[in-house]
N, C-alpha and C positions, 0 to 999 in steps of 0.2 A: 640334367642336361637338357637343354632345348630343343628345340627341331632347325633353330639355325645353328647352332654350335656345334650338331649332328652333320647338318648340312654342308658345314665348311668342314672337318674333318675327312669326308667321304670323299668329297671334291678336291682336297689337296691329298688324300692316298690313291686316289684316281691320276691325282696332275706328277706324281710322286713315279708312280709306275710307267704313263707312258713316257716320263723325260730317263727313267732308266733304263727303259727299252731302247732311245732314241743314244742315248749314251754309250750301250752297249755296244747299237751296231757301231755308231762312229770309232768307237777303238777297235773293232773288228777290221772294219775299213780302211780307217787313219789313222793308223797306231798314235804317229808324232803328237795330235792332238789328246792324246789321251789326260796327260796333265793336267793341261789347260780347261777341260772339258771339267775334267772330278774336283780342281781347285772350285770353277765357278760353281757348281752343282752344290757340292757344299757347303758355299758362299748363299744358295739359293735357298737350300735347306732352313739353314740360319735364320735368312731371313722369314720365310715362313712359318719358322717356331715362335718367333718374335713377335711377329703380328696376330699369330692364329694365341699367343699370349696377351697381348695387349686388350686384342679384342672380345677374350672370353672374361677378362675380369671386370 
């Protein structure tokens, strides 16, 4: 493994954590949004498997 490939892992389990933090409280707060919130989050995830795959091969 690299030290960039290292680099972008850490930084997307960093970016990973504070958007689930940031998710949590919004359904603590605004239940209603909760869907809408863990549809895109998911949708975000995705994407970020995708590229952080693209980009390691």
């Amino acid at each position: 493994m690299t030290t960039t490939t290292a680099l972008l892992i850490l930084l997307l389990a960093v970016l990973t954590a504070l958007l689930g933090g940031a998710l949590f409280h919004l359904v603590l707060t605004r239940p209603r949004l909760a869907t809408p919130l863990t549809v895109a989050m998911g949708g975000m995830a995705l994407l970020a498997t995708l590229t952080f795959g693209v980009v390691s091969r």
